[in-house]
C-alpha positions as semicolon CSV with decimal commas, in nm:
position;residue;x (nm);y (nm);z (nm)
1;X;0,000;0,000;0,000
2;X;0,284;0,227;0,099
3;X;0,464;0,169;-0,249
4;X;0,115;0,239;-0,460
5;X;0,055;0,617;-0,250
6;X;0,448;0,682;-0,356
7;X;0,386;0,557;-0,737
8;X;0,029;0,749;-0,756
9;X;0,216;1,049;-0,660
10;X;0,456;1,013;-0,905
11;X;0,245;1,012;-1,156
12;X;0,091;1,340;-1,080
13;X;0,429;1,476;-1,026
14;X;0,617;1,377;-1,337
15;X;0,285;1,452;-1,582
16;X;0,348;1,719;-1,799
17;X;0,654;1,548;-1,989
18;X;0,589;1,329;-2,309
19;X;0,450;0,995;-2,315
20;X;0,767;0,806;-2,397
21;X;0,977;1,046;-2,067
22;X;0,687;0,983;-1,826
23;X;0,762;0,616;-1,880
24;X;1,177;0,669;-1,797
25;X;1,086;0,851;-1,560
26;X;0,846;0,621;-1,367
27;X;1,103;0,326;-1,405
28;X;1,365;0,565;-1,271
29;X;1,168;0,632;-0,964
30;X;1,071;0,306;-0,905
31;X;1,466;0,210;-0,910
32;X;1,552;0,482;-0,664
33;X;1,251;0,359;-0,399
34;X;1,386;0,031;-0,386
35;X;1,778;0,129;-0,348
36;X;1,729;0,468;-0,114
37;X;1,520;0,318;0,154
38;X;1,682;0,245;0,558
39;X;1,507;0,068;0,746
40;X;1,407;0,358;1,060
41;X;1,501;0,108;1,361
42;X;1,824;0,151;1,251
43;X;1,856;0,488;1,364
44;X;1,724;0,363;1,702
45;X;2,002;0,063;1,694
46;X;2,281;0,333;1,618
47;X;2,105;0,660;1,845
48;X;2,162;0,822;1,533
49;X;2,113;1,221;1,648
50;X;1,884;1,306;1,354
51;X;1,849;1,629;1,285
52;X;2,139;1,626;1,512
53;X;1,943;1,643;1,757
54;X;1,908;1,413;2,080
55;X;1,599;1,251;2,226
56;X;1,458;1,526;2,369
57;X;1,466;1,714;2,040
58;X;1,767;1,933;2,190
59;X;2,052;2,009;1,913
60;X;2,364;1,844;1,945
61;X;2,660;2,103;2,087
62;X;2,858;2,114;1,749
63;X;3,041;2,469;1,785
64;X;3,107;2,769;1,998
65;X;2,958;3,101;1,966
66;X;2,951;3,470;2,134
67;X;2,712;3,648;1,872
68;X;2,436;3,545;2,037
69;X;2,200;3,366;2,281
70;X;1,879;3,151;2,277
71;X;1,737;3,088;2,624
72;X;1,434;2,912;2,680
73;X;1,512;2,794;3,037
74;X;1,604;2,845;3,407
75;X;1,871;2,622;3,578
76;X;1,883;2,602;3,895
77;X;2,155;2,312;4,135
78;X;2,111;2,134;3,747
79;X;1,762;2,187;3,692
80;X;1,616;2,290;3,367
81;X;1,294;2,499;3,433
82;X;1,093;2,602;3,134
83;X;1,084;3,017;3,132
84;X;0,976;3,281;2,907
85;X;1,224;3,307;2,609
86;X;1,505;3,521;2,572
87;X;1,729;3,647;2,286
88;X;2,125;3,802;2,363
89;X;2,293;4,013;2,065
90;X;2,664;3,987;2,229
91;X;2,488;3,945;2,540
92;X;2,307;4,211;2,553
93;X;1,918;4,107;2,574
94;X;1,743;4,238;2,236
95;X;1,446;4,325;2,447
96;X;1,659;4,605;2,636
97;X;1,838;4,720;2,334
98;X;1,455;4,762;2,116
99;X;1,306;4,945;2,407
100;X;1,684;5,169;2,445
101;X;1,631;5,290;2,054
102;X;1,326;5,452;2,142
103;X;1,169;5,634;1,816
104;X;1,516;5,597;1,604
105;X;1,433;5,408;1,263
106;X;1,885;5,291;1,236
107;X;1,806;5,024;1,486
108;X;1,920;4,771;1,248
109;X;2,179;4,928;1,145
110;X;2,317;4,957;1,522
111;X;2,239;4,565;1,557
112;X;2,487;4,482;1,245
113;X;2,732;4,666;1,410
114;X;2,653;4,510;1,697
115;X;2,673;4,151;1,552
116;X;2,986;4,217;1,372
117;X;3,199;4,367;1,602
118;X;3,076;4,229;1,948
119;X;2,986;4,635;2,119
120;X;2,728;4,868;2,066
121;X;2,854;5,157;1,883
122;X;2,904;5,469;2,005
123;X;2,793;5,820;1,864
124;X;3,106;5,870;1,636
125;X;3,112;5,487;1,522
126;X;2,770;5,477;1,456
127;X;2,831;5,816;1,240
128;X;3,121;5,652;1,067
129;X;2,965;5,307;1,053
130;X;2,655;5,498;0,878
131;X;2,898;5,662;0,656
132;X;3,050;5,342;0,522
133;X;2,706;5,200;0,442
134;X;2,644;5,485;0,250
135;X;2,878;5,443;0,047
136;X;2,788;5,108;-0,045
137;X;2,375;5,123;-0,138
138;X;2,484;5,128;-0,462
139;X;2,483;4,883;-0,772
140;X;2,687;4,928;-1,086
141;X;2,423;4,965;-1,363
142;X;2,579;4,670;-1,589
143;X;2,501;4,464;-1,247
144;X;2,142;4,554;-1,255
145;X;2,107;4,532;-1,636
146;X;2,291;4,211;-1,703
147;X;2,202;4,007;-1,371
148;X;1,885;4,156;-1,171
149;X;1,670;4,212;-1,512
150;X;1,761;3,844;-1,635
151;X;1,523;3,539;-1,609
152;X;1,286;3,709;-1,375
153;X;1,101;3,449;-1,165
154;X;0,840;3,485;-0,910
155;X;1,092;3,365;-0,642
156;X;1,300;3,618;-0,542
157;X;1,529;3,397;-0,320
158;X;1,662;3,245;-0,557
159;X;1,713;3,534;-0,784
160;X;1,924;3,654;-0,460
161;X;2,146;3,360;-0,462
162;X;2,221;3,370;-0,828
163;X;2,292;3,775;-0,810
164;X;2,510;3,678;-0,469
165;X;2,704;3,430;-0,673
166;X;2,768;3,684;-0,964
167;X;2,872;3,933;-0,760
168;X;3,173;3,747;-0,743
169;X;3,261;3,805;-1,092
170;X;3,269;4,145;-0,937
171;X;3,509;4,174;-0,683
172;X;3,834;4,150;-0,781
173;X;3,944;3,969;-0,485
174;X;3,657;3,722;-0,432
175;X;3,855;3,433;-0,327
176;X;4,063;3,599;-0,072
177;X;3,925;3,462;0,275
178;X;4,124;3,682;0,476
179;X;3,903;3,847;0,773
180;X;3,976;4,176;0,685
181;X;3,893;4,129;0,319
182;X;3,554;3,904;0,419
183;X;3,426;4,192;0,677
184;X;3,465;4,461;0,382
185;X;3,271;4,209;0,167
186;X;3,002;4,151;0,450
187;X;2,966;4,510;0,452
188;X;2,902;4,508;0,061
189;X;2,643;4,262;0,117
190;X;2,461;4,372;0,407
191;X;2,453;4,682;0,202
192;X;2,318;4,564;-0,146
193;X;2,101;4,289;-0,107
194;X;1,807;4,505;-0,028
195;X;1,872;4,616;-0,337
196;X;1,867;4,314;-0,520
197;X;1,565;4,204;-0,366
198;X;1,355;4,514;-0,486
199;X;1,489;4,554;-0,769
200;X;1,438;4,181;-0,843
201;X;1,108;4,171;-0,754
202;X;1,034;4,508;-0,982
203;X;1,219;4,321;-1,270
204;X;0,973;4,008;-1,232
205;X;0,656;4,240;-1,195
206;X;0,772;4,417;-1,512
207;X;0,903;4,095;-1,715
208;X;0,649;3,854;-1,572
209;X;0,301;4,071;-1,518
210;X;0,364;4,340;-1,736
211;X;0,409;4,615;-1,467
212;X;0,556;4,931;-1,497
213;X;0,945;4,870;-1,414
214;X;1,052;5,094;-1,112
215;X;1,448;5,117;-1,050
216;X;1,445;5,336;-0,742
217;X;1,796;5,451;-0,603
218;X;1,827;5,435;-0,192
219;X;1,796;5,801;-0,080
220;X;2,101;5,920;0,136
221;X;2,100;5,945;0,501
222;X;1,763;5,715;0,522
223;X;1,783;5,411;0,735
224;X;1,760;5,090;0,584
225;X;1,434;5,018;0,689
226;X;1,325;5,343;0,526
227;X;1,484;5,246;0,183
228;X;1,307;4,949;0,139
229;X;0,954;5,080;0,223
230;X;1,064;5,409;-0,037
231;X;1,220;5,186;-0,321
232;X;0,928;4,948;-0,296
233;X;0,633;5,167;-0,303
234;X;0,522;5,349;-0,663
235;X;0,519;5,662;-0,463
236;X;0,797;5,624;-0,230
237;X;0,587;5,724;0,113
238;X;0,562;5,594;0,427
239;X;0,503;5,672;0,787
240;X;0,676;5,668;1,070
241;X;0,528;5,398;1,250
242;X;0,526;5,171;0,944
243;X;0,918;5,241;0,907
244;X;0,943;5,227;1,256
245;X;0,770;4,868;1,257
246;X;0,994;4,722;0,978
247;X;1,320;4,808;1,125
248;X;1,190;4,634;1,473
249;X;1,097;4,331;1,227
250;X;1,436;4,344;1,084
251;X;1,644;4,352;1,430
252;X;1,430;4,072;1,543
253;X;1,576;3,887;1,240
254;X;1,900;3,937;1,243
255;X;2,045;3,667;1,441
256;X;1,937;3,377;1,628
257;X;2,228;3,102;1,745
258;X;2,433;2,916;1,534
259;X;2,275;2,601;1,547
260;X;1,933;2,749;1,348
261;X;1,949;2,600;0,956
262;X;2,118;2,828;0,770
263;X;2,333;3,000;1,019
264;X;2,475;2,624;1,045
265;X;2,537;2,620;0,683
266;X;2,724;2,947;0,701
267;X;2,996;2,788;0,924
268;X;2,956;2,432;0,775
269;X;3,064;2,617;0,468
270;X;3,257;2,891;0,571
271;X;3,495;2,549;0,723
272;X;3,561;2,470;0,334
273;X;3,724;2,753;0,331
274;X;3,527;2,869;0,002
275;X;3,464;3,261;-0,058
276;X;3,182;3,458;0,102
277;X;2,950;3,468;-0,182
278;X;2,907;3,071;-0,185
279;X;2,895;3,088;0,167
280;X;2,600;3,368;0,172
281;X;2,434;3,161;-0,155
282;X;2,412;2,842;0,094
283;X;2,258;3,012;0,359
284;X;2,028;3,176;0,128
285;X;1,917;2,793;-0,021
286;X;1,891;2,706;0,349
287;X;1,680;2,994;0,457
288;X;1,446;2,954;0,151
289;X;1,282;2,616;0,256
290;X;0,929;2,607;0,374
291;X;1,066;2,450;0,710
292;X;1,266;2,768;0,793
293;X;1,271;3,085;0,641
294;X;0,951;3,052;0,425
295;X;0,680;2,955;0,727
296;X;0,574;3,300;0,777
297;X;0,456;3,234;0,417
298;X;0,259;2,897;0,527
299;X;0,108;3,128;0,768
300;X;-0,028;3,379;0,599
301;X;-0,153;3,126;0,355
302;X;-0,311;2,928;0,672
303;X;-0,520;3,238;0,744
304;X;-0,591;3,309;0,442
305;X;-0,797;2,987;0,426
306;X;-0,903;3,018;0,838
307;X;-1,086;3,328;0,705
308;X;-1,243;3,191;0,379
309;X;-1,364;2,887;0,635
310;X;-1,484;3,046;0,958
311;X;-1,760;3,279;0,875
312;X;-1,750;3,472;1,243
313;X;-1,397;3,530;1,340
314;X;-1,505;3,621;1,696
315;X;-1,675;3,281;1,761
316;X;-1,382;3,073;1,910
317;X;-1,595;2,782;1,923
318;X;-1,573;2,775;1,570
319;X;-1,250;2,886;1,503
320;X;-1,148;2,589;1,772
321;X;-1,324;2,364;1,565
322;X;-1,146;2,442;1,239
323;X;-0,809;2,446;1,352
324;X;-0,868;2,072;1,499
325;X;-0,970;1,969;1,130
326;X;-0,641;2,148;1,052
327;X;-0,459;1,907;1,335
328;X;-0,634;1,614;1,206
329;X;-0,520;1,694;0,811
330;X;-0,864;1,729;0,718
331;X;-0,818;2,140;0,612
332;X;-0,614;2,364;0,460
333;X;-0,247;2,169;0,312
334;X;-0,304;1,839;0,498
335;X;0,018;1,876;0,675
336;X;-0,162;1,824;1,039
337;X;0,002;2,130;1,137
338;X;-0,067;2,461;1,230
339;X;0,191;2,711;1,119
340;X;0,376;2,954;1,325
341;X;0,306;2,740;1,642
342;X;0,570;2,520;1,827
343;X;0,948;2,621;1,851
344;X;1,270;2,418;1,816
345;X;1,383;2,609;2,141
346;X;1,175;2,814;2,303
347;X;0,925;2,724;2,570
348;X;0,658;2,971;2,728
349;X;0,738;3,231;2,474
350;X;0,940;3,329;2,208
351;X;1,056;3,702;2,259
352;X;1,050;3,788;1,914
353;X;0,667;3,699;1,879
354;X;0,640;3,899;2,209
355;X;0,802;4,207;2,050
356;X;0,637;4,211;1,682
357;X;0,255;4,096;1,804
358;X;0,333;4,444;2,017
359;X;0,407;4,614;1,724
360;X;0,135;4,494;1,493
361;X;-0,086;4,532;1,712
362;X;0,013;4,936;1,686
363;X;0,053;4,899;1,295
364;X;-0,327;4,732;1,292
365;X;-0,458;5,027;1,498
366;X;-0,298;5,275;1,285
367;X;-0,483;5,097;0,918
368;X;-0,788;5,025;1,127
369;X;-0,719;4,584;1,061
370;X;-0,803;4,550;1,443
371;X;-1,020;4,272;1,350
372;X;-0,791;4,061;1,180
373;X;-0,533;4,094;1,456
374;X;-0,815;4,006;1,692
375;X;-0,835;3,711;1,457
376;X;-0,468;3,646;1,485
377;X;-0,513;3,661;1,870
378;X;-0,769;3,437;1,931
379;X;-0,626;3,161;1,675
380;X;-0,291;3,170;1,898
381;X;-0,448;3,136;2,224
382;X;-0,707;2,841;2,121
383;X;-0,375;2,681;1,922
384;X;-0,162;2,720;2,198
385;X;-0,390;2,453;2,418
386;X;-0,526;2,274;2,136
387;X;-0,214;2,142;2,004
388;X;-0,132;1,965;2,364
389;X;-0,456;1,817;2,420
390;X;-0,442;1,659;2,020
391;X;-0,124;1,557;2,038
392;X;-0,137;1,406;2,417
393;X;0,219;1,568;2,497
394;X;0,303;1,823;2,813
395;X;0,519;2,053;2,682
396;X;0,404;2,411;2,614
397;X;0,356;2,542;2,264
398;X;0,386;2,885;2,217
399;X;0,333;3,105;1,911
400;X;0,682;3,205;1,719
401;X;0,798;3,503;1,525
402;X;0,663;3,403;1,198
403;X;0,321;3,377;1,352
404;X;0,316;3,757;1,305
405;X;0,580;3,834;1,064
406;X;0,357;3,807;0,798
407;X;0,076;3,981;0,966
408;X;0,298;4,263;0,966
409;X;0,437;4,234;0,617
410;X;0,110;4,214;0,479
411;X;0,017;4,545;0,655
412;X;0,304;4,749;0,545
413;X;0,234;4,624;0,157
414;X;0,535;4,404;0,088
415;X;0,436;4,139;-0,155
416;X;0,408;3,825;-0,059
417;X;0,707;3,719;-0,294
418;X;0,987;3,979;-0,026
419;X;0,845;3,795;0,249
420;X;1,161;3,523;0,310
421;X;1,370;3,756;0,087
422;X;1,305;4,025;0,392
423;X;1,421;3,753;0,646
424;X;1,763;3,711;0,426
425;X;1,818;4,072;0,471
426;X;1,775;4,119;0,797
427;X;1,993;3,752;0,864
428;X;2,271;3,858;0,636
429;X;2,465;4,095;0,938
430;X;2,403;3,713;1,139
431;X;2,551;3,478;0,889
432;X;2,838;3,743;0,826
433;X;2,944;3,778;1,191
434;X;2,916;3,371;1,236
435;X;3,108;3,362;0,931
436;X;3,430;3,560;1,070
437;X;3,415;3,418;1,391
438;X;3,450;3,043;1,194
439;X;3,740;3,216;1,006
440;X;3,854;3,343;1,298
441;X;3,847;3,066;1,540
442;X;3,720;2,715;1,339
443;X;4,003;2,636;1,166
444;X;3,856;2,258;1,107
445;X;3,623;2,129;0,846
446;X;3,315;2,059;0,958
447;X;3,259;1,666;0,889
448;X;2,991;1,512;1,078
449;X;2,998;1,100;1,033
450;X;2,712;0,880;0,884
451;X;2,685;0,487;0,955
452;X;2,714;0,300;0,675
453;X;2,419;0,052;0,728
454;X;2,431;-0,108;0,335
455;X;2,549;-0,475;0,249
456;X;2,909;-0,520;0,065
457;X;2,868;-0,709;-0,252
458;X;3,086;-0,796;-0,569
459;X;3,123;-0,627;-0,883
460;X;2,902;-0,829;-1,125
461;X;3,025;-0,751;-1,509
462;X;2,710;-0,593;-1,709
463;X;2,619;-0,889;-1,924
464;X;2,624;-1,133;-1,617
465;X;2,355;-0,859;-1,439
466;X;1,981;-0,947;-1,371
């Protein structure tokens, strides 16, 4: 039965192709299910860590870090007590440092400096730290005609990783892995791909919908989040709170441990020894799976079908009873899961959901959307104890940052296409910092072992082959 669900999906998934390839094909897959497939005691038998993780779904201690801090529990004489979450930038606890920037719209902008050089900058770093962006929002035009405007797709990550790649063919010393040469290219990067991500996503609304094509330079002396909100938009306005609101979403982005997916392929990479724009390309791949970096996605796309389903948001007897046909695969993507729920890590609370649901709920009261956040609300809270009592399990499941990341987005008009090419830009300051300290203090391959759990057999000559 198991073999006929895999070979009726493979049938939907290869049609499209000619008669004569859809039957190569078919054969091909049918060769690959019965020579890929381990039997899963094994990974009992050997305590394989998948996911290298243990048992308890903890990660496996595979490095050393001092960018940053995940804490999702008190210890006390050895014991672990579950506690709201908390998240260190170079120890200093990102909840202080959002509530010390008060009004100013450069908090991301102190945060990479913060990342990358382990302090908080002071009033004439910051200037010249602000300076030396500057300098860099900029892309030569042969860049943006020969690389950005070519074969436009609707997904913009991985138009990023192929203009991150090029941009090697633009720096004359691309391969040079030295830390001082790497920080002045992690500066370039941190700098530009905002504008590769607009301007990609213009190029594919022009090429691919038949848009008007808007190239809009980065005005001088704006912060980032400003530039993105003012290259983005056909008129280039924006107010305060809603630039105010992005660069929050951004710092809460940044960084977060370098055990998360595609920080961990920034130093499993950056170990190679290869140059910074493979490394950045890597994390990029990572960062676009649905698993990681795309789930705020998945949750807008949950809601979107909560709200075509549930015909009074306020009744959270209904709502309650939709989201348990979600659980049981019976709505929305049959996945059995309900997005932007559950963490890896944290516990009571993550503090980055904490911070942006604060946020957008001041962004919803500004665009009078009340009622959707309401919506938001009440689906988090009735999640939050309906996902223990369907799945018979203690722990506590509390909502994450993407639960409301794409809330947010959606508010502030950013197309649903920018919303994991957002996350890369607010990450890349994170990947580049864990990439010098590998440089600086790895100096080993990362090489993690696999168990070879196959048979040995002798080379049978092809004429002698069944």
């Amino acid at each position: 039965m198991f073999e006929e669900e895999y070979m009726e999906t493979a049938m939907e998934k290869i049609a499209g192709n000619s008669e004569e390839m859809n039957k190569y094909l078919l054969f091909f897959y049918q060769e690959l299910l019965k020579n890929h497939r381990i039997d899963k005691a094994l990974y009992e038998k050997y305590d394989v860590k998948r996911g290298l993780r243990d048992a308890s779904g903890k990660g496996v201690l595979t490095g050393l870090t001092e960018i940053s801090d995940v804490v999702a529990y008190d210890e006390e004489n050895g014991v672990k007590t579950p506690a709201d979450g908390r998240l260190y930038y170079q120890g200093i606890d990102v909840r202080q440092i959002i509530d010390g920037l008060g009004n100013s719209v450069f908090g991301f902008e102190e945060i990479a400096y913060l990342l990358l050089f382990g302090k908080m900058a002071n009033r004439e770093e910051m200037k010249v730290f602000l300076a030396a962006n500057e300098e860099m929002q900029n892309l030569d035009n042969r860049f943006i005609r020969d690389v950005v405007m070519k074969a436009s797709n609707s997904n913009i990550m991985n138009a990023l990783q192929r203009c991150v790649l090029t941009l090697y063919s633009y720096d004359e010393k691309a391969d040079d892995i030295s830390p001082e040469n790497v920080l002045r290219q992690s500066l370039e990067i941190i700098n530009k791909l905002p504008l590769i991500a607009v301007y990609s996503y213009n190029a594919y609304c022009h090429f691919k919908k038949d848009k008007t094509l808007l190239i809009r330079n980065p005005q001088k002396g704006k912060a980032l989040a400003e530039n993105i909100l003012y290259m983005l938009r056909p008129d280039g306005k924006y107010t305060e709170l809603e630039a105010k609101v992005l660069d929050i979403a951004l710092i809460l982005h940044a960084e977060h441990g370098g055990g998360n997916n595609s920080t961990f392929t920034t130093h499993v990479v950056t170990s190679s020894g290869t140059d910074t724009y493979s490394s950045i390309s890597a994390s990029i791949g990572s960062l676009k799976g649905p698993r990681h970096g795309g789930a705020n996605l998945k949750v807008q796309n949950m809601f979107r079908s909560i709200k075509e389903n549930i015909a009074d948001w306020e009744d959270e007897a209904e709502i309650a009873k939709y989201l348990t046909k979600i659980l049981d695969k019976e709505a929305f993507d049959g996945s059995g899961l309900i997005y932007g729920m559950g963490h890896a890590v944290y516990t009571l609370s993550d503090p980055r959901e904490v911070v942006l649901k604060e946020y957008a709920r001041k962004l919803a009261m500004e665009k009078g959307m009340m009622e959707e956040f309401s919506l938001y609300d009440r689906v988090e809270k009735i999640a939050q104890k309906l996902i223990p009592e369907k799945h018979h399990v203690q722990k506590n499941i509390c909502a994450n940052v993407d639960f409301y990341s794409g809330f947010v987005y959606s508010i502030l008009g950013i197309p649903e296409e920018l919303f994991t090419p957002i996350f890369a830009i607010a990450r890349i300051p994170g990947w580049c910092a864990h990439r010098l300290e590998e440089l600086l203090n790895g100096n080993k391959i990362i090489r993690p072992a696999y168990k070879y759990v196959g048979e040995h057999v002798d080379y049978v000559d092809v004429a002698e082959r069944a």
